[in-house]
PLY file of the C-alpha trace (Angstrom):
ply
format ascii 1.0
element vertex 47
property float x
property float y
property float z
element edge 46
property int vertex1
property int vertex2
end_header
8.65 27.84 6.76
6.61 25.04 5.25
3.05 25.16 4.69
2.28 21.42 4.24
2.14 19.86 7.68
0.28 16.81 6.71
-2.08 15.10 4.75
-5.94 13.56 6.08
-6.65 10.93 3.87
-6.75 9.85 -0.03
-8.34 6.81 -1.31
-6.91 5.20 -4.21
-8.78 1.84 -5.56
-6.25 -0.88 -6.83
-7.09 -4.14 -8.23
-4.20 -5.72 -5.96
-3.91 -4.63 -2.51
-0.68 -6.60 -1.63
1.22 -5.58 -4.37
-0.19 -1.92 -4.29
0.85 -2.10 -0.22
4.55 -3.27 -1.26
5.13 -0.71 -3.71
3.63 2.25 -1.70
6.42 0.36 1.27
9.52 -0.58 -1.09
9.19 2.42 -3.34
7.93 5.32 -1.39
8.95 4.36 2.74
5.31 4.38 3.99
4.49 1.94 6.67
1.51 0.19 7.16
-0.35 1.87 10.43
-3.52 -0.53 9.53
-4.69 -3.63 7.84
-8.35 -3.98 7.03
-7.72 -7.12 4.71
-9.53 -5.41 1.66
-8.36 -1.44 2.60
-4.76 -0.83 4.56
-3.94 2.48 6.00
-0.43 3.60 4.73
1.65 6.47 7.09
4.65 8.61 6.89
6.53 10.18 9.40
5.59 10.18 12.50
1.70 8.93 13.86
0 1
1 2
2 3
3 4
4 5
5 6
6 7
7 8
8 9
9 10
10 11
11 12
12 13
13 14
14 15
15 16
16 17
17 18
18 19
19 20
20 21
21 22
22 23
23 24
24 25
25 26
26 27
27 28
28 29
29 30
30 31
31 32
32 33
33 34
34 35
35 36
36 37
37 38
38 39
39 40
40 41
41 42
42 43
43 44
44 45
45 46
């Protein structure tokens, strides 16, 4: 039985969104669910 079923929200600050986008992508599998220009939502699993 897991007891982690999700997570709400976390806000990191970056100097470079793109690059901080591509590595959260290439590195960890997230997916962008949302693209503010200056803030993107990231998402795992399913939405």
């Amino acid at each position: 039985m897991s007891y982690f079923t999700g997570l709400l929200q976390t806000n990191l600050y970056v100097s470079d969104i793109t690059d901080a986008a591509n590595w959260y992508q290439d590195t960890l599998g997230l997916t962008i669910a949302a693209d503010y220009g200056k803030t993107v939502v990231l998402a795992f699993g399913e939405l």
